[in-house]
VOBA-624561 format. One record per residue (C-alpha): residue number from 1; x negated, y, z. Coordinates in steps of 0.25 Angstrom, whole numbers, plus 2048, in hexadecimal, padded with zeros to 3 digits. Layout:
N
(site NUM,(X,Y,Z));
...
***
This chain:
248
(site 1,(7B8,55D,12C));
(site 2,(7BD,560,13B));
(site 3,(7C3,554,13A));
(site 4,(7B7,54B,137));
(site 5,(7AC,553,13F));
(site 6,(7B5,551,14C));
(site 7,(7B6,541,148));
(site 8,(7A5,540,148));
(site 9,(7A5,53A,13A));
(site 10,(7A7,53C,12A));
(site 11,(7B1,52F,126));
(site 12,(7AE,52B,119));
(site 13,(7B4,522,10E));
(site 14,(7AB,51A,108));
(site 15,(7A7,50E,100));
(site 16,(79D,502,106));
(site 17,(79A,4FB,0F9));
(site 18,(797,505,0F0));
(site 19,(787,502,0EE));
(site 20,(781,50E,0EE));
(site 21,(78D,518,0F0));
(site 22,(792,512,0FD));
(site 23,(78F,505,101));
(site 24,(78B,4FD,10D));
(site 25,(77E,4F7,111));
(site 26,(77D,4E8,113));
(site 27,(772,4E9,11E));
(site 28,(776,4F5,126));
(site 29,(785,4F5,123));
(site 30,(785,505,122));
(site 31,(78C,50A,114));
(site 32,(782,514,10B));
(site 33,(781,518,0FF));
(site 34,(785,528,0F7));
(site 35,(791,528,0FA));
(site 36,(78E,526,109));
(site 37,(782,532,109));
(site 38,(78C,53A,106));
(site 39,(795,538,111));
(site 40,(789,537,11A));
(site 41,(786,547,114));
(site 42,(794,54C,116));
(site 43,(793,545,124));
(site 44,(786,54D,128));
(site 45,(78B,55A,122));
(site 46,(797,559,12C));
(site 47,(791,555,138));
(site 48,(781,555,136));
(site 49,(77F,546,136));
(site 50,(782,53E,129));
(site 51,(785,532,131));
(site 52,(791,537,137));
(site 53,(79C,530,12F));
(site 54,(7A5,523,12D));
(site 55,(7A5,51A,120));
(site 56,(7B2,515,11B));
(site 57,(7B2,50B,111));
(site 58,(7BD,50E,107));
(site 59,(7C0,508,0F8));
(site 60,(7C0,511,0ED));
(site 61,(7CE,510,0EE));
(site 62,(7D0,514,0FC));
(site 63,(7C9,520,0FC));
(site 64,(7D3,52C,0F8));
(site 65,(7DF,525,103));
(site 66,(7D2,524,10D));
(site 67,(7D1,534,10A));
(site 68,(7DE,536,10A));
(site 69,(7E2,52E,117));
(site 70,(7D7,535,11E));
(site 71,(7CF,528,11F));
(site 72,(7C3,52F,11B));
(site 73,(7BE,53C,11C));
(site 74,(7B4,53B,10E));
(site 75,(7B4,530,105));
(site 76,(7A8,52E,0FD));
(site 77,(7A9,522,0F4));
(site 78,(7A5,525,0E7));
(site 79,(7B1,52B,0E3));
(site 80,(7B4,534,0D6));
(site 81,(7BA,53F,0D5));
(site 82,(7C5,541,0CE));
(site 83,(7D3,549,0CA));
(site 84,(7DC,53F,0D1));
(site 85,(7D3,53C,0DC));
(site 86,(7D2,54C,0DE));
(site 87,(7E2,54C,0E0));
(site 88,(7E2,543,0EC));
(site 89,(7D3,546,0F4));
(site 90,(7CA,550,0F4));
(site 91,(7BC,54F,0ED));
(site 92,(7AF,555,0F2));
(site 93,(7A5,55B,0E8));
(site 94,(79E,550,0DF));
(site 95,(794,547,0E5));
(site 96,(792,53F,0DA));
(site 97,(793,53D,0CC));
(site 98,(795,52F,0C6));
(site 99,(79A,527,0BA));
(site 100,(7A2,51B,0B7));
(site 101,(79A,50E,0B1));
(site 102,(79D,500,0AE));
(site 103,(795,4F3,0B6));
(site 104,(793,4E7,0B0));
(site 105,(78B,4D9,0AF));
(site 106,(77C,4DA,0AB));
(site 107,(77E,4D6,09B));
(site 108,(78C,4DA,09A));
(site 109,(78E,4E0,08C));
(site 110,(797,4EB,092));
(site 111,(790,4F8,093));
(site 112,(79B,502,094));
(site 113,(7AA,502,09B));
(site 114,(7B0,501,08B));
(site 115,(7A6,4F3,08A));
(site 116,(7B1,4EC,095));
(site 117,(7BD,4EC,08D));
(site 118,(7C6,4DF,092));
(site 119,(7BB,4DE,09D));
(site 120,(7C0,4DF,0AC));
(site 121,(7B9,4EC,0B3));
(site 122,(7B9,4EF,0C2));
(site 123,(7BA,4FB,0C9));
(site 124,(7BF,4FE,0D7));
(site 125,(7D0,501,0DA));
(site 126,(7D2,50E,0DA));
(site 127,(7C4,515,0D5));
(site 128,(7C1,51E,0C8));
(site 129,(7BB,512,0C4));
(site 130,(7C8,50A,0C1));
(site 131,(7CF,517,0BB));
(site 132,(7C4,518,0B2));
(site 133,(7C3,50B,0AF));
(site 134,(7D1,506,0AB));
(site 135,(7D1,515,0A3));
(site 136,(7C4,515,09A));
(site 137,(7C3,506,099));
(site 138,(7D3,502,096));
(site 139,(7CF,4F5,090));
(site 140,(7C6,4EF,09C));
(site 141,(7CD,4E7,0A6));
(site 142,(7CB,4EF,0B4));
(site 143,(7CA,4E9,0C0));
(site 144,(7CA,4EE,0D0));
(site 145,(7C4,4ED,0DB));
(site 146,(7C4,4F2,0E9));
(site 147,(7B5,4F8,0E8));
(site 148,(7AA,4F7,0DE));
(site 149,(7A2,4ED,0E4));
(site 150,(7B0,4E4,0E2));
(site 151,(7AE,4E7,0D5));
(site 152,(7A0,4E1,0D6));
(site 153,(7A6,4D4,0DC));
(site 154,(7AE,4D4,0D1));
(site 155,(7A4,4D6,0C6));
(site 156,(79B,4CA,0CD));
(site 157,(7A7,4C1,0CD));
(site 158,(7A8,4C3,0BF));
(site 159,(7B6,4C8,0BF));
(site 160,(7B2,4D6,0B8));
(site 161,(7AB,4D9,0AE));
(site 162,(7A5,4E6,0B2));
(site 163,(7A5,4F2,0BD));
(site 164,(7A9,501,0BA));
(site 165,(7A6,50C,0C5));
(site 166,(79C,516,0C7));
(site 167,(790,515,0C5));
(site 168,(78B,516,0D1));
(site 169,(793,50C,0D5));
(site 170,(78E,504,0CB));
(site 171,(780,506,0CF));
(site 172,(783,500,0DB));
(site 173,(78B,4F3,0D7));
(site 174,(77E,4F0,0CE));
(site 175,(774,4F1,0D9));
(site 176,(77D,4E6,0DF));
(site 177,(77E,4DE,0D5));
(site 178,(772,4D9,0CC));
(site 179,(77C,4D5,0BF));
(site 180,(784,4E1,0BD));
(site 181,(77F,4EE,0B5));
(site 182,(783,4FB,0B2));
(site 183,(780,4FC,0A3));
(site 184,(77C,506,09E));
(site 185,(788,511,09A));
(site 186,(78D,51F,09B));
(site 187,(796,521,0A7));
(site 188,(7A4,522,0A3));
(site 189,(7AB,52B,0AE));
(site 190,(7A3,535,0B6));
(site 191,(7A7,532,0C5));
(site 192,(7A4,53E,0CE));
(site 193,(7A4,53B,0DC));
(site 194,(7A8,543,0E7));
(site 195,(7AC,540,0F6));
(site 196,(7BA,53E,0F8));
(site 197,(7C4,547,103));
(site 198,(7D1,547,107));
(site 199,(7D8,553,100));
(site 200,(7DA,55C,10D));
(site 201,(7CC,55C,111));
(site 202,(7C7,567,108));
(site 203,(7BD,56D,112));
(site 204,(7B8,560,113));
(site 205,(7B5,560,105));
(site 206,(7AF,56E,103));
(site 207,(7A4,56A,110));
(site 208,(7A1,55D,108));
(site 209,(7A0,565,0FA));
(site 210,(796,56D,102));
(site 211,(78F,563,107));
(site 212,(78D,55D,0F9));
(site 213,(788,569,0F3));
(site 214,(77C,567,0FD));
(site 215,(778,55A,0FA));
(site 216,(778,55C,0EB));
(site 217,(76E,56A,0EE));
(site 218,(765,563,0FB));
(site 219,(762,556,0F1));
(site 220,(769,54F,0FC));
(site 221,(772,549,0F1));
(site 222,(766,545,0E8));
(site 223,(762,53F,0F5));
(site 224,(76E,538,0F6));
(site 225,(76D,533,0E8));
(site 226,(761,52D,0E7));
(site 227,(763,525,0F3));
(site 228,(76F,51E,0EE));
(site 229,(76F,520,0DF));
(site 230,(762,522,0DA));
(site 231,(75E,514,0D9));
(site 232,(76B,50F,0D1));
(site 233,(76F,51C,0C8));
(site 234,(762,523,0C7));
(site 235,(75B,52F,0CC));
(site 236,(766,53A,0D2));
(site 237,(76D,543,0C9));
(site 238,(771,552,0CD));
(site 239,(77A,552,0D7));
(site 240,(789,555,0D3));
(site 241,(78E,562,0D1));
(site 242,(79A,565,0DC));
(site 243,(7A6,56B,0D3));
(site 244,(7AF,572,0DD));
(site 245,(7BE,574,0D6));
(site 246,(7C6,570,0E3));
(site 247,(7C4,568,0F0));
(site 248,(7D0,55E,0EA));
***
C-alpha cells in the first residue's frame, strides 16, 4: 500500500465492454459501471479522492497473470471466487453475489442450459462460465471468445445458438441487443464476486475487506446498486455477507 500511495494512483484490471459491470461510454470515452465504483471506493479510502486511480483493460483470462506479474494492483472484473482461483490470488471479502444463466433469441424454445444439447454455447476462455459450461451441459457444443461481447458478435452472426454467464452479464448484453432474452430460469451456479490480489499483498486485502464492510452498513453499496443494476435485475438485495476464513 506504500507502494501504491508513493505512485499517486490505485492501478486497476478491468473490463471496458462489460455493459453495466465495466464498460466504456461511447460519448465521453470514460469506462463506468459496478465494478468500476468499487475501485473508485478503494481509491478514495486510500488517498481521499476516488478519482485517484488507472484502468487497465484486461480479459477474463488475463486477470490472474496481470495480478501475479504485478501489472495491477486490484482487479475488479467480475470475477468469482473460487478453490483453484484461491491457490494462485488472493480474494477480498464478497462484493457480490451472482448466478450463471443462458442468453438466447427471442422465440427460442430453449429455456434452460439442459434445452441446448448439440447446440453451440459461447462463453469467454478462461472464465467460470466455460468450466461450468463444458461440466453441466456435456452434450452442448461450447464455443470461445475472448470477452463476452465477442460472444454477442458471435450470437448476431448466427454462429451460436445461445450465451452462458452471469447474469448480470447478461443483463447487459440484452440491453444491447433487442433480439436476445434471458428466459426466464433458476440460476445454475452461484458466482460470488470478489476483488482480485496478488497472494503477498494480504494487508492490502484486510484494508479493502474493511472498506467493504463500510459500504454494505452506510448503504453506500445500495447506492452503488441501484445506480447500475437496479434497472436490469431489480430492486437491490442485501448486501453480501463477508465470510473471513483466510486472505488466500
Amino acid at each position: 500500500m506504500a507502494r501504491i500511495q508513493k505512485r499517486g494512483r490505485l492501478v486497476a484490471g478491468v473490463s471496458a465492454d462489460t455493459y453495466l459491470l465495466g464498460s466504456r461510454d461511447p460519448f465521453t470515452g470514460e469506462i463506468e459501471g459496478f465494478d468500476i465504483d468499487m475501485v473508485k471506493a478503494v481509491a478514495k479510502a486510500i488517498f481521499g479522492n476516488e478519482n485517484r486511480y488507472q484502468l487497465k483493460v484486461i480479459t477474463a483470462a488475463q486477470r490472474i497473470p496481470a495480478l501475479e506479474n504485478g501489472d495491477v494492483d486490484i482487479v475488479a472484473r467480475n470475477m468469482t471466487i473460487n478453490c483453484d482461483r484461491w491457490k494462485q490470488i488472493a480474494f477480498s471479502s464478497e462484493y457480490y453475489r451472482s448466478g450463471q444463466k443462458i442468453l438466447v433469441r427471442k422465440g427460442s424454445k430453449a429455456n434452460s442450459l439442459n434445452d441446448l444439447a448439440e447446440q453451440k454455447v459461447c462463453a469467454p476462455i478462461g472464465t467460470s462460465s466455460m468450466d461450468n459450461l463444458i461440466k453441466k451441459a456435456p452434450k452442448a457444443i461450447p464455443v470461445g471468445a475472448d470477452t463476452h461481447t465477442g460472444c454477442l458478435v458471435l450470437f448476431q452472426q448466427g454462429k451460436v445458438a445461445a450465451i452462458t454467464g452471469d447474469d448480470t452479464v447478461l443483463a447487459g448484453l440484452v440491453a444491447q441487443d433487442p433480439y436476445a432474452v434471458v428466459p426466464d430460469q433458476r440460476a445454475f451456479t452461484e458466482e460470488p464476486y470478489g476483488l482480485g490480489f496478488n497472494e503477498k499483498d494480504v494487508d492490502f486485502v484486510r484494508f479493502v475487506n474493511a472498506r467493504l464492510d463500510e459500504m454494505r452498513t452506510t448503504g453506500e453499496w445500495t447506492r452503488i446498486y441501484n445506480r447500475w443494476l437496479r434497472g436490469s435485475l431489480g430492486p437491490a438485495p442485501e448486501p453480501p455477507i463477508p465470510v473471513y476464513g483466510r486472505t488466500r
